[in-house]
N, C-alpha and C positions, 0 to 999 in steps of 0.2 A: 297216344303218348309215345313219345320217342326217349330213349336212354343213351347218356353221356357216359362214357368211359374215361373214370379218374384213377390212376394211382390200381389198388385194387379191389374196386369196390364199380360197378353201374347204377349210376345215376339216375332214377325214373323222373323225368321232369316233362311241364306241361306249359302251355301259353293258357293267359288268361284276354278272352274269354275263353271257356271251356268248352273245346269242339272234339267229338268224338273222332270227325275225322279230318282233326287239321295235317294239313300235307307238309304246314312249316316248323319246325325243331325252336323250342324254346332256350337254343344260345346259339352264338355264331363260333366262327372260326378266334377270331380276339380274342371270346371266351376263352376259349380251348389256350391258345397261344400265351395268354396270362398267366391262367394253371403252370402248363408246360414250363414258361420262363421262371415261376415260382420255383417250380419242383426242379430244376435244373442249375440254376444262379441265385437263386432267393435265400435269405438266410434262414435256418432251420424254427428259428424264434421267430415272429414278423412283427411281435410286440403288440400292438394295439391296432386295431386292423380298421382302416376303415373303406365301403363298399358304394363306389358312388355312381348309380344309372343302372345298377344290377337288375338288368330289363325284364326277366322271368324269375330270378331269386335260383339263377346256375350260378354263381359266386358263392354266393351263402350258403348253400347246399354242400359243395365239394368242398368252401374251408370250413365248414362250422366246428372243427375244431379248435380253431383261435379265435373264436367268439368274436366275428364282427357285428360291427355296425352297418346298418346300412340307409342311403341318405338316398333319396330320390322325389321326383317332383310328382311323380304318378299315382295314384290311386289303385288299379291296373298292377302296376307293379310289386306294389303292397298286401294286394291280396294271392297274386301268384306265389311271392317269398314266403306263406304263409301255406298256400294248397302244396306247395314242392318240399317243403320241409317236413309237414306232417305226410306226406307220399313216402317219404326217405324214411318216416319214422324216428323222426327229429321233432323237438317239440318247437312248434312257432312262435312260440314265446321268449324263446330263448337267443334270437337274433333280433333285437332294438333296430325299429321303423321309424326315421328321423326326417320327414316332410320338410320339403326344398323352401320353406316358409318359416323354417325354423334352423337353428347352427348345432349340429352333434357337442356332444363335450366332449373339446381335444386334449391333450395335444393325441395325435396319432404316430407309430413310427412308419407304418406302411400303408398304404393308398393305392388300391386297384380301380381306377375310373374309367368307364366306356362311354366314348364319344358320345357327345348328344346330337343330334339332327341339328340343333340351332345354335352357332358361333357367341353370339349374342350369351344365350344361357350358360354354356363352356365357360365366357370370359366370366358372368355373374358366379359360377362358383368358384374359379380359381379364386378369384380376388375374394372370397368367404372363407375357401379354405385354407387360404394363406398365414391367416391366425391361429391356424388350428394345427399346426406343424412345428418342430423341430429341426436344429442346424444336420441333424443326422437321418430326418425323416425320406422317405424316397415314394415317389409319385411315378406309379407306373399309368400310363394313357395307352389304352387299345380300342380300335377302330379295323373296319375294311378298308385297304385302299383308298378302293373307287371312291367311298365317302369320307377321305379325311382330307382336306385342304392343306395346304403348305403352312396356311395362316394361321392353324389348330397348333401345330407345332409351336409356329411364333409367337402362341399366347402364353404358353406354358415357358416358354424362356423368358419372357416380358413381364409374367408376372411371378412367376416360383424365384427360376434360375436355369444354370447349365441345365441345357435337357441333349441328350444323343438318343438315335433313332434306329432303331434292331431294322434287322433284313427281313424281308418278308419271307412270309409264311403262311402257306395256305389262303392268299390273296390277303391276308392283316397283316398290322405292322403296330409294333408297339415304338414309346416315346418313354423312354426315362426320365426323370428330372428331380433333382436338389435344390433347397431352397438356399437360397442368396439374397443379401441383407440388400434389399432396398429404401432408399428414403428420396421423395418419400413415398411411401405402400401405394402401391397403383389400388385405382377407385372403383367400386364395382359400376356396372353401366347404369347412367341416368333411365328411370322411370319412364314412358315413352307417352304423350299424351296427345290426344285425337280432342277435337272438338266436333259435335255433332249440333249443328246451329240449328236446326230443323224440327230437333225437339229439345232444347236446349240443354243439352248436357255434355258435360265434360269429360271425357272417358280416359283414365287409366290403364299399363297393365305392366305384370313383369316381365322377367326377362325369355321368359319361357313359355309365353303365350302368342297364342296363333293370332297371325297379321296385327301384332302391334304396330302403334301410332298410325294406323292406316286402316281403312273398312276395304276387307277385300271383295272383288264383284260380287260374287256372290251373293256376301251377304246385303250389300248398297239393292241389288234386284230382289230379296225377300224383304227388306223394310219396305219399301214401296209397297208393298201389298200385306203389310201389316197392320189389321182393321184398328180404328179409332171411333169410341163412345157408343160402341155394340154393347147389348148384354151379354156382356161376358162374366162369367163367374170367378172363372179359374181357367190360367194359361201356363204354360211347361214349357221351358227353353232347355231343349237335351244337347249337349255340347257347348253350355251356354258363353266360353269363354270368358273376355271381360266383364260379360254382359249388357253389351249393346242392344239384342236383339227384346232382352227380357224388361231393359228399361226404358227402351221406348215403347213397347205393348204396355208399362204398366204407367206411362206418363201418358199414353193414346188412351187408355181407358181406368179411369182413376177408379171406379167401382170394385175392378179386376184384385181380386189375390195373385200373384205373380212368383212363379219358383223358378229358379234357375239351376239346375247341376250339372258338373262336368268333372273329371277325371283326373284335371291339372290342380295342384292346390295350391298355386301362382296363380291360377286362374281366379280361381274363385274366390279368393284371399281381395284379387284385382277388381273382381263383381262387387263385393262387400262394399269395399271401399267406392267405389263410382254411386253405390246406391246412398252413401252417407251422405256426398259431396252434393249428390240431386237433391237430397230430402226423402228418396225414397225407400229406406231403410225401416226395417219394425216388420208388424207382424204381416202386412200387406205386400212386403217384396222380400222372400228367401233366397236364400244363396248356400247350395250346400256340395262337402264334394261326395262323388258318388262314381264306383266303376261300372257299375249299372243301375239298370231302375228297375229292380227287384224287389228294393225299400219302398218302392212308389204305392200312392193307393190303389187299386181298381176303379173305374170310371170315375175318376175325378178329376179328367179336365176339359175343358170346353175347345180349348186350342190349345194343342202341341206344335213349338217351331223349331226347325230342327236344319242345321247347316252340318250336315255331316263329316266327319275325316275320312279321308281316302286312300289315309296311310297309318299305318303306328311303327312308328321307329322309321326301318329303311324297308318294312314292307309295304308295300303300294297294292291294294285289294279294295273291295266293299264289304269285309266280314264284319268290321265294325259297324260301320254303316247299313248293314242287315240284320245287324244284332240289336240296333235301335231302333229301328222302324217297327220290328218285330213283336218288342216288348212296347212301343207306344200304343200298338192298338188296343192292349188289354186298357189301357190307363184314359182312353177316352169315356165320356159321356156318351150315352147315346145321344145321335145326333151332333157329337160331338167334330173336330177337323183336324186334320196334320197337317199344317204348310212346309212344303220338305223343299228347300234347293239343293240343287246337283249340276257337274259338269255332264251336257247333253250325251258325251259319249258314253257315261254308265248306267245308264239304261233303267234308271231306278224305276220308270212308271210301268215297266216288264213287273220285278218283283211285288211292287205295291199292290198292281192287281193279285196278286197271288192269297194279299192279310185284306183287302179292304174291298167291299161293296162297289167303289165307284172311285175310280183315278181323274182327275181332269187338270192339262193344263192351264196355269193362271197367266203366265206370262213367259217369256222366250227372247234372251238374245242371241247371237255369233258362238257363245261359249257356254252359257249356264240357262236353268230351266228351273221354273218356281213349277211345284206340281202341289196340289189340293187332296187329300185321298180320307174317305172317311166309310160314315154307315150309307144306306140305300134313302133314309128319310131325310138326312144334311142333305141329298140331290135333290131331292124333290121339294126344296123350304126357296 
């Protein structure tokens, strides 16, 4: 655990997942630079506060004196705002967790928001939080640099109002912005929709979900090798996004119980909804969100399929990605399988042998690698 220096107090704050020795700091520079512009030009009251993409629960921590809100799409997120407050000795209960599938109650006078990774999802909240603001409210946007586009800028004047733009600082830069009567009210982004003709379904997602209106390779190279009308029991999609992966294993094998969880609650909101549209909603295909599978049963699946992140936020690792493999192995059958895709260069069938009996590749192109990993008796069947 690393400590933030606010004001006069040290901040103990942690990233979720929980690594004894993670080497990365649970806020950035922004962070800091937000505080800093608060505590320097902000006004002494900030009125109704509200805290949007607070990636570890560093915002909530340092102001939990004006009792924010805080509004984010993560699950991950949710439980960090929760470990870092009771760490500070601040009750978790006392900062209101508002899921990006759901609108805070506004109006707000101040607004701290950190860039998100995805433009796309930026625009889908502005245009949310637009109704949720006042002529005197002030929207401050902190990012790094290197990851804030010109077009991040242009969204907030497109859709708030006047926005002017601070100097940088410690490689971040913040964005002010006022809201200005528009008519009429810019639209949040259309719904993105994929059709999968091959097992006939029609796939949704929002705005904040990975490879919308599109099957990235990946995962187009793990449906290929996703069995149909095996005895299967029971199959676990961990990351399961909109749920692609999860409903065509549960439309390839109609016997199959089918769960899907993932971390995004856009996402999984998106899974719901695509399993309504199929028909295959009820007690045979679940959809729940989860920042890990800690909730999960013990051996109780026959296949886990797993299209891992290689990133969370702007860092780019396989922690995540180790931290699910990890915990799948408790959650097999015996005899049970992991179908795990990955880009070839991370090396994933190294660690696998480390939790599983027997790694084998299933398939292999230019960029990505479907690998099988499971007990000693799934080899020998």
């Amino acid at each position: 655990m690393q400590t933030l220096a606010h004001q006069d107090r040290r901040l103990i704050l942690r990233r979720f997942p929980l690594r004894d020795d993670d080497p990365l700091r649970a806020w950035d520079a922004a962070d800091e630079y937000l505080l800093r512009h608060l505590a320097t030009e902000g006004p002494a009251d900030l009125g109704r506060l509200l805290l949007v993409n607070d990636g570890f629960g560093a915002l909530a921590v340092a102001l939990h004196a004006h009792h924010p809100v805080s509004w984010s799409d993560s699950e991950m997120a949710r439980r960090a705002l929760r470990i870092n407050l009771k760490g500070n000795g601040l009750d978790p209960d006392t900062v209101p967790f508002v899921p990006a599938t759901e609108e805070p109650a506004g109006p707000f006078d101040t607004v701290l928001l950190k860039l998100p990774k995805s433009l796309v999802f930026l625009e889908d909240l502005l245009c949310r939080l637009r109704p949720l603001l006042h002529a005197d409210s002030v929207v401050l946007m902190g990012g790094m640099i290197k990851h804030t586009p010109v077009r991040a800028y242009r969204l907030l004047e497109k859709i708030l109002g006047p926005t002017r733009t601070t100097l940088g600082w410690k490689k971040a830069r913040l964005a002010v912005a006022t809201l200005e009567a528009k008519e009429p009210p810019p639209a949040a982004p259309a719904v993105a929709v994929l059709d999968w003709a091959a097992d006939d379904l029609r796939l949704c997602a929002g705005p904040n979900v990975f490879s919308r209106g599109r099957l990235d390779a990946g995962t187009r190279l793990l449906l290929d090798q996703l069995p149909g009308q095996e005895v299967l029991q029971t199959v676990l999609d961990v990351g399961c996004g909109y749920g692609v992966l999860a409903l065509v294993a549960a439309r390839r094998n109609p016997l199959a119980r089918v769960r899907g969880v993932d971390e995004s609650h856009q996402a999984v909101a998106s899974a719901r909804q695509n399993a309504r549209r199929a028909g295959l909603d009820g007690e045979r295909t679940t959809f729940a969100v989860a920042a890990d599978l800690s909730a999960e049963e013990s051996a109780a699946y026959d296949l886990i399929v797993c299209n891992p992140p290689f990133h969370q936020g702007a860092a780019v690792g396989d922690q995540l990605a180790w931290g699910m493999l990890h915990q799948a192995r408790r959650l097999l059958k015996p005899g049970g399988r992991l179908l795990v895709v990955g880009n070839r260069h991370l090396g994933y069938h190294v660690k696998l042998r480390r939790l599983y009996d027997y790694v084998r590749v299933v398939v292999a192109d230019r960029r990505f690698v479907v690998l099988e990993a499971g007990a000693a008796e799934a080899e020998e069947n």
